[in-house]
C-alpha atoms as one frame of an Amber mdcrd trajectory, in Angstrom:
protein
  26.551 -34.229  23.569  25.602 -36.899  25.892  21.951 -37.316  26.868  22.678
 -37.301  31.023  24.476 -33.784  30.619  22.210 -31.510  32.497  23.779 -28.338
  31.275  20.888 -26.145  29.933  20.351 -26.218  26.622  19.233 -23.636  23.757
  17.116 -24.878  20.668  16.767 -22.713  16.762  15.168 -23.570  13.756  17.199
 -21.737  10.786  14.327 -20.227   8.742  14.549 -18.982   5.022  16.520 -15.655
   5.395  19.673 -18.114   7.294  19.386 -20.252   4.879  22.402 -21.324   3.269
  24.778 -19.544   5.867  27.897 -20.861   7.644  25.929 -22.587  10.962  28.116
 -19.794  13.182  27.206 -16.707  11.381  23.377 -17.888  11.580  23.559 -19.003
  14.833  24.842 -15.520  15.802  22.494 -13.626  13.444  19.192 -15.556  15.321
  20.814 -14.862  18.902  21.270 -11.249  20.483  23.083 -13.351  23.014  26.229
 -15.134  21.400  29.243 -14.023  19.610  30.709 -15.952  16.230  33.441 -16.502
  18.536  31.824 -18.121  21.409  29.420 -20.167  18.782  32.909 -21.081  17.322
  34.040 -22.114  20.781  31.073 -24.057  21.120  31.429 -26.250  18.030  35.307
 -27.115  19.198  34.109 -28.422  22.440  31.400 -30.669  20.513  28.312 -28.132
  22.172  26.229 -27.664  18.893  24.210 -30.652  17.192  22.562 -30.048  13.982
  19.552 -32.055  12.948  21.015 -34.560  15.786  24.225 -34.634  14.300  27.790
 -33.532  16.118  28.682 -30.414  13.992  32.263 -29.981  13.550  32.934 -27.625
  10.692  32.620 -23.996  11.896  31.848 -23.106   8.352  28.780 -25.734   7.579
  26.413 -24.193   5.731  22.464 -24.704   7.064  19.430 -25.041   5.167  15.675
 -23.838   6.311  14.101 -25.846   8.824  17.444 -27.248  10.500  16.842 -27.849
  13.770  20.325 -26.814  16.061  20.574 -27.421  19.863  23.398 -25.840  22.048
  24.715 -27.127  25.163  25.652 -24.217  26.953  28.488 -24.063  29.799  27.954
 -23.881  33.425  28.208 -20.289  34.458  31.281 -19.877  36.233  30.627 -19.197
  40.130  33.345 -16.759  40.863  33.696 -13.201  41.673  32.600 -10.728  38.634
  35.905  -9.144  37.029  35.412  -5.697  37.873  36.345  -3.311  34.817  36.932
  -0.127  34.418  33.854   0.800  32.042  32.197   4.312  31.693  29.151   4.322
  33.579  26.500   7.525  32.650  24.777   7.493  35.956  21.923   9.648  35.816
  21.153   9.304  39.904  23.177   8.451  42.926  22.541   7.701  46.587  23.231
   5.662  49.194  20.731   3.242  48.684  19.931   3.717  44.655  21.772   4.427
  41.057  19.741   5.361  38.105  22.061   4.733  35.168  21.269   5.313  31.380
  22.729   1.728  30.002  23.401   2.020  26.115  22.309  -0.346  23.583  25.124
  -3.120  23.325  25.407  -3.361  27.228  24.338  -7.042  28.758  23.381  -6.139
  31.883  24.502  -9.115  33.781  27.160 -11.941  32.801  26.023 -14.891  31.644
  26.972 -17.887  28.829  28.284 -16.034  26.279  28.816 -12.374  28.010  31.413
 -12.927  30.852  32.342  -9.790  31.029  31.826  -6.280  29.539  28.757  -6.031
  30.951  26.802  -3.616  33.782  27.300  -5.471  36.380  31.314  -5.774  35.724
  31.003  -1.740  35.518  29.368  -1.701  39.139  31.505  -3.770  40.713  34.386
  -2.046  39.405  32.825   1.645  40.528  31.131   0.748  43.752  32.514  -2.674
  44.974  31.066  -4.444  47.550  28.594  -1.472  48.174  25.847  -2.693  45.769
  22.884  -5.128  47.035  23.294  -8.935  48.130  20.427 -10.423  46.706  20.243
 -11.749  43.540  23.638 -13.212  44.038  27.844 -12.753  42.743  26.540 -12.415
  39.304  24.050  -9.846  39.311  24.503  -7.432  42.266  22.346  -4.583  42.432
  20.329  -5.915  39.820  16.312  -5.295  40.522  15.293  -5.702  36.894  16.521
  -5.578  33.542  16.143  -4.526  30.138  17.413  -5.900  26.818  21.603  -5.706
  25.276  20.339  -3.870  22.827  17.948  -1.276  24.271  18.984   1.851  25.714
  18.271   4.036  28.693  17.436   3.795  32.645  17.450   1.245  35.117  17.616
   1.113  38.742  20.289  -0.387  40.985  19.610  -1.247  44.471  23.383  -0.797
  46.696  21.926  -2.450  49.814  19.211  -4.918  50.418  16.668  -2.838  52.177
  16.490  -0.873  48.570  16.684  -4.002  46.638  13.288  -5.605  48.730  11.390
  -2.062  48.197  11.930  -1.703  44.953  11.395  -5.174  43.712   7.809  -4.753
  45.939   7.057  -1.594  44.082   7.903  -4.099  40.689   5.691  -7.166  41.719
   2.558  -4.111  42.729   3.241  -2.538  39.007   3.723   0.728  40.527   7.147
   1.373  39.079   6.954   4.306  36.093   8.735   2.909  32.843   7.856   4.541
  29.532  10.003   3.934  26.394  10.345   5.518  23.272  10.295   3.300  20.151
   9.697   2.991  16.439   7.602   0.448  14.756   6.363  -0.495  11.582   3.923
   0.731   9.404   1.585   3.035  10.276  -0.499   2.992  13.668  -3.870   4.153
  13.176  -5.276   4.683  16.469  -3.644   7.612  18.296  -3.793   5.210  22.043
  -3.881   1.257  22.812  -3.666  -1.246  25.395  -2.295  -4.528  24.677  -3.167
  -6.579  27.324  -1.967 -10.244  26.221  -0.206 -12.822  28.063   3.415 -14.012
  27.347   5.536 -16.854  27.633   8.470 -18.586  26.032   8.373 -19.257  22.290
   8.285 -23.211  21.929   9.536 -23.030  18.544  12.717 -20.895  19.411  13.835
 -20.923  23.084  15.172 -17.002  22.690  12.101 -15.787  21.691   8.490 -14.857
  23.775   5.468 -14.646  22.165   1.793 -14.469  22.966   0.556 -17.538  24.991
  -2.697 -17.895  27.093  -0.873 -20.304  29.121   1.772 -17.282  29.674   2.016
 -14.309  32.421  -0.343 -11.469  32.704   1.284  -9.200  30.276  -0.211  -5.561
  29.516   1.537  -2.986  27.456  -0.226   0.940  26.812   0.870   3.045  23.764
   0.287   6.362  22.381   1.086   7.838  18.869   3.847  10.349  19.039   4.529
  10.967  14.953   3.818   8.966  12.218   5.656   8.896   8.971   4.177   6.488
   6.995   5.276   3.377   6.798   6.752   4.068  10.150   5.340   5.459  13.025
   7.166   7.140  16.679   5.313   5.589  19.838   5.451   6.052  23.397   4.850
   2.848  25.254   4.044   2.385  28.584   4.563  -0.559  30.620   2.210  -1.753
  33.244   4.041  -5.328  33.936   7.399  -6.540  33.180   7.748  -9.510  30.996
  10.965 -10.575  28.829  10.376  -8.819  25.322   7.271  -7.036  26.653   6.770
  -4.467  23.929   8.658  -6.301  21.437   6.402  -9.640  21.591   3.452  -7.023
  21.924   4.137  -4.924  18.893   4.900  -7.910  16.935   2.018  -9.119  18.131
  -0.327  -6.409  16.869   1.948  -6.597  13.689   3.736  -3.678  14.188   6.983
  -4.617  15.190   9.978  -2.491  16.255  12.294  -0.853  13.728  15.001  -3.070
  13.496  14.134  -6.046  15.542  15.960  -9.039  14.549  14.273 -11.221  16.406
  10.625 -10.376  16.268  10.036  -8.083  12.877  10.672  -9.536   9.478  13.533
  -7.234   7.965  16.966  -5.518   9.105  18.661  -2.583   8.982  15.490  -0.898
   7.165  16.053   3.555   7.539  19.313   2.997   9.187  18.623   1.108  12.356
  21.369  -1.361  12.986  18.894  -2.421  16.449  15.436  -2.606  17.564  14.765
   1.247  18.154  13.360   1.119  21.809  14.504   3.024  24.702  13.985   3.510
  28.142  13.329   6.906  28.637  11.312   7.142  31.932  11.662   5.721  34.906
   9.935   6.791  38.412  10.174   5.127  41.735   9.316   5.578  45.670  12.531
   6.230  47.073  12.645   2.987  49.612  14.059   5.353  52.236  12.799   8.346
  52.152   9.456   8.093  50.597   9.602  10.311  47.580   8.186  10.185  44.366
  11.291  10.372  41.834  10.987  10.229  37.983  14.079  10.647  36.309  13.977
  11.477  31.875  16.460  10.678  29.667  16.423  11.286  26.017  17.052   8.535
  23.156  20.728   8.355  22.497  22.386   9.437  19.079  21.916   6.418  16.789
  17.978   6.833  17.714  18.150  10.688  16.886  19.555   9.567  13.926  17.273
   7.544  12.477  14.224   9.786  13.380  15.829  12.998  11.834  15.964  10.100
   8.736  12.707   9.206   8.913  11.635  13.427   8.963  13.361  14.130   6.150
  11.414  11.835   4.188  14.181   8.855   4.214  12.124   5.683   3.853
């Protein structure tokens, strides 16, 4: 990599449980984000420096502490490929979708995702009648939520919708509860985190707690407990990257199969972080009416809960 490339650039630190893998496999297993294949991709095009060092052997193993930078590519600046992906929309006007994304879906393409994603869904479905403003790459888009969380988010198709609802976002007056499952047991029945957030300095992919962060506040409530799990309801009052994932984690309770923020995998079945947008209420931007739509946590969620109430630790 040359130093006056001013492509941006993603940092890791292998810790103890990537120790010893091939540098693509851990690569992919510390990043929701890339594929072995487009790590591999990487590596041929001299992207991916370990410890400084060009790495050219797809299969090198790491070792804890390693640091490994990525060069990423530019994002290519041309139309989104519209494809022909099933879309569950839960709402549909002229001015605003409701759709209930499931876990796997990137919303938006991006290094790594080109296609496959929401948007590519859209733009195959509704064309050009989906909302300017954030741009060829993420039409429609007003917020987000994570590739591996399920449930509802809003679509603006015109820009009128797109600058109400993105107010209603910046006054916090958007509903958005999810359901999730966390660690150990919660013993209070109700909590407010109210912590600020900002990017991880040791590993660019992660948030965590900051006071130099954003404003970041995050209410829960007790739905079951089972132990050494427990079934929450969390309620979001802003809308930071990771929000109740960094919070959770932060009150050492993170989600149920959360790679990136809890300390095991795969633990009662979860092959993901169990989180999932299940509420979602808005001001229609034209009309004026309240609207909360509900939408209950897909099978692989059921799943594990019907686990975890049959006694499956």
């Amino acid at each position: 990599m040359k130093d006056s490339d001013q492509r941006k650039k993603q940092i890791f630190r292998i810790g103890e449980e990537e120790e010893g893998l091939r540098i693509d496999k851990a690569l992919a297993q510390l990043s929701s984000e890339f594929s072995r294949s487009f790590i591999q991709k990487l590596i041929v095009q001299d992207s991916v420096t370990i410890n400084g060092d060009p790495v050219t052997d797809k299969k090198q193993p790491v070792a804890a502490d390693d640091v490994i930078e990525i060069l990423l590519p530019e994002p290519s600046m041309v139309d989104v490929e519209p494809q022909d992906i099933p879309l569950d929309i839960v709402y549909e006007d002229d001015d605003v979708l409701v759709v209930n994304k499931p876990a796997g879906m990137v919303v938006h393409p991006a290094a790594g995702n080109p296609d496959g994603t929401l948007v590519n869904a859209l733009v195959y479905r509704y064309s050009d009648r989906l909302s300017s403003i954030n741009g060829i790459l993420r039409p429609g888009i007003v917020h987000r939520i994570d590739k591996d969380t399920s449930g509802l988010i809003m679509v603006a198709r015109n820009d009128m919708a797109h600058e109400a609802l993105s107010k209603q976002l910046a006054e916090h007056s958007i509903l958005r509860k999810y359901r999730a499952i966390v660690l150990d047991n919660i013993r209070e029945d109700e909590g407010t985190i109210d912590k600020p957030i900002g990017r991880d300095p040791s590993n660019r992919l992660r948030f965590a707690v900051d006071p130099r962060g954003k404003d970041a506040v995050t209410h829960y409530r007790v739905l079951e407990r089972f132990g050494r799990y427990t079934f929450i309801e969390a309620q979001l009052e802003t809308g930071r990257t990771h929000q109740i994932r960094v919070h959770m984690a932060y009150i050492k309770h993170p989600l149920l199969g959360d790679a990136l923020y809890g300390p095991e995998k795969n633990r009662a079945g979860a092959s993901r972080q169990m989180l999932h947008a299940q509420t979602l209420g808005f001001v229609h931007p034209t009309s004026g009416e309240e609207m909360v739509f509900e939408c209950e946590p897909p099978e692989d969620f059921g799943k594990v809960l019907g686990l975890l109430r049959s006694g499956v630790r």
